[in-house]
N, C-alpha and C positions, 0 to 999 in steps of 0.2 A: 461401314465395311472396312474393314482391314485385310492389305494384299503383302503377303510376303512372298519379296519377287528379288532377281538379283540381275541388273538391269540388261546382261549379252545375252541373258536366255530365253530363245525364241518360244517356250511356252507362255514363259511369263509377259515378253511382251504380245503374245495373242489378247491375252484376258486384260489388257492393260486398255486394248487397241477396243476390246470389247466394250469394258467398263466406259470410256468417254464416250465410245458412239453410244450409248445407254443414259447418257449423262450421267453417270452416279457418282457421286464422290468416295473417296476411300481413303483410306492412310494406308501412308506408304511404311512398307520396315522391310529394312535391305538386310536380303541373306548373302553374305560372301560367300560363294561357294570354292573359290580358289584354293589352294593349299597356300600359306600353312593353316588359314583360317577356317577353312571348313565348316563356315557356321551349321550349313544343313548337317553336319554329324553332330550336332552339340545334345546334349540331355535335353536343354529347354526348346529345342527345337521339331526333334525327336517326338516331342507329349504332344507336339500341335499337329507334325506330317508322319507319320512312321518308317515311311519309305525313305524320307530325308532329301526329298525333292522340291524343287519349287516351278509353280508358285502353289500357296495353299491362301484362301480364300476364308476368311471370317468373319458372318452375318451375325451380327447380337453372337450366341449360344453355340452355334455349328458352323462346323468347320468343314470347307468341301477343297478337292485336289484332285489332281489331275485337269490341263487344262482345257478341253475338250468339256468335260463334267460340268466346270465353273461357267462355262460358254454355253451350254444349254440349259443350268439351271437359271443365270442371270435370262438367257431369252424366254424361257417362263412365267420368271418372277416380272419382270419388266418387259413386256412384252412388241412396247416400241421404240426406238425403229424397228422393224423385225429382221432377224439377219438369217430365217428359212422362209421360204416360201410357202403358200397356204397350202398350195395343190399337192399332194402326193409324190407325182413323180417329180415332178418340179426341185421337192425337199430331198427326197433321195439323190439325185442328180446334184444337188448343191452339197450333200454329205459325201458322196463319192469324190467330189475334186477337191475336199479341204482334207477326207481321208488319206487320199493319195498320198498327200502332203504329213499326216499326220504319223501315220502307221509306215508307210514304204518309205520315205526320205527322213523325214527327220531323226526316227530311232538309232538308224545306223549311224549317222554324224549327231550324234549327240557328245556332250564333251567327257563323260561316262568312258563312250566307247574309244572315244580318240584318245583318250588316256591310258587306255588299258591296251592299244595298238602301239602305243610307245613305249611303256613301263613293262608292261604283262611279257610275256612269256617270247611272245613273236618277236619283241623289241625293233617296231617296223623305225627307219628312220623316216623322218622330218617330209623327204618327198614322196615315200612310199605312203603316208598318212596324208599327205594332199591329194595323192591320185587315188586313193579310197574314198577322201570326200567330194573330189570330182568325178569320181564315176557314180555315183547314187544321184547328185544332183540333176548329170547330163540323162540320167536313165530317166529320171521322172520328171522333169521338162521339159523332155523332149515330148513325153504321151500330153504332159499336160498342151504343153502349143498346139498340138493337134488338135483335144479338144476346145481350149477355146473357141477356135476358128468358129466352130459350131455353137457355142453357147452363151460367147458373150456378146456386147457389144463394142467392145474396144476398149474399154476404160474399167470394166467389171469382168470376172471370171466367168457369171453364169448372169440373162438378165442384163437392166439397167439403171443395177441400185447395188449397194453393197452388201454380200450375203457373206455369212462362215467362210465359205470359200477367198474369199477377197482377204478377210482377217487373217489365215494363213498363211496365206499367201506373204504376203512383203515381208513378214519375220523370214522366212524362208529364203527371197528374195537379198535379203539383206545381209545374210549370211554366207549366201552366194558369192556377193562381191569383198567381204572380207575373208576370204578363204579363195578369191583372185580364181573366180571360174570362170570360163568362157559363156559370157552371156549371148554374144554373138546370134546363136543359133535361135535365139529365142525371142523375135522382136517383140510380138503380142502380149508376152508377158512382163519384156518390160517397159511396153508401152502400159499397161494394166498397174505396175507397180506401183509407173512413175505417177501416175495420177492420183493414187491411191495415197501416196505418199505424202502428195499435197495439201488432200484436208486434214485440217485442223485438228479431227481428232488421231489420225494416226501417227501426225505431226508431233504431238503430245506425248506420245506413247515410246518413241526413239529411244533406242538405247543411249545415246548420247546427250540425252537431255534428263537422266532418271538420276535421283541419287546415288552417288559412290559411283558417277560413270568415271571414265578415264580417258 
């Protein structure tokens, strides 16, 4: 497998976070997505995502993107650990708290967005684009802490094993404190992180340890 991933973005380290707890091996190719380099705009990058997003996912022949996508196809393909639960509502329930994450927080701080709040038309400054990304954060963990309460066991979002939910969580998480939010309100989650943080395969997975970090 080949993963082109660019190593601050929280999609690409979800599938990152995936792939080792999968054990699978992959190669790495670093997309810059910064300006002036902008790899994901490039032509050769282009014929592989179209969107010009990352990460994009290349098995032999096909090419999968979107990181959610790459995340159910790998638990598919590879079916252990499993990171959904067999039962039904169990799995719904484990889609619902990585969605939360997926769909209501992460899209609006995406660095997309935050760019287009500073450049675009609003030309919001510097602190007006902090308190946009801290009010989406504090909006949806605050509901997530709630539910943990109920569904994990301390150490895990949902269960007492590492599901989808857990995988989105710490990029999430990690993002959080570099964008300097008050974690405060949230102990469960990041007592949930912090553990999370600690195996080996999410260890692995750091933005800080990937090529071209900084």
């Amino acid at each position: 497998m080949k993963l082109y991933h660019y190593f601050r973005s929280s999609a690409s380290y979800r599938v990152r976070i995936a792939l080792n707890l999968k054990k699978l091996p992959y190669e790495s190719v670093v997309i810059d997505v910064r300006p002036p380099v902008s790899a994901q705009r490039t032509a050769e990058y282009l014929a592989i995502n179209p969107l010009g997003l990352v990460p994009s996912l290349v098995d032999g022949a096909d090419v999968l993107t979107q990181s959610l996508a790459i995340i159910e196809y790998l638990e598919e393909t590879h079916p252990q650990p499993p990171l959904l639960p067999r039962e039904p509502l169990s799995r719904a329930r484990v889609r619902a708290l990585a969605l939360a994450i997926a769909c209501e927080m992460a899209p609006l701080n995406n660095s997309g967005v935050l760019a287009y709040l500073k450049t675009g038309p609003l030309r919001a400054s510097e602190s007006a684009v902090d308190a946009w990304y801290a009010r989406w954060i504090a909006r949806g963990f605050e509901a997530l802490e709630k539910q943990v309460s109920t569904t994990g066991d301390g150490r895990h979002m949902f269960g007492n094993s590492v599901t989808l939910a857990d995988v989105l969580l710490v990029p999430q998480m990690y993002n959080a404190r570099r964008y300097r939010c008050d974690l405060g309100p949230y102990p469960r989650l990041q007592a949930i992180s912090a553990h999370l943080e600690s195996l080996p395969e999410f260890a692995r997975a750091a933005p800080e340890v990937q090529p071209g970090a900084e």
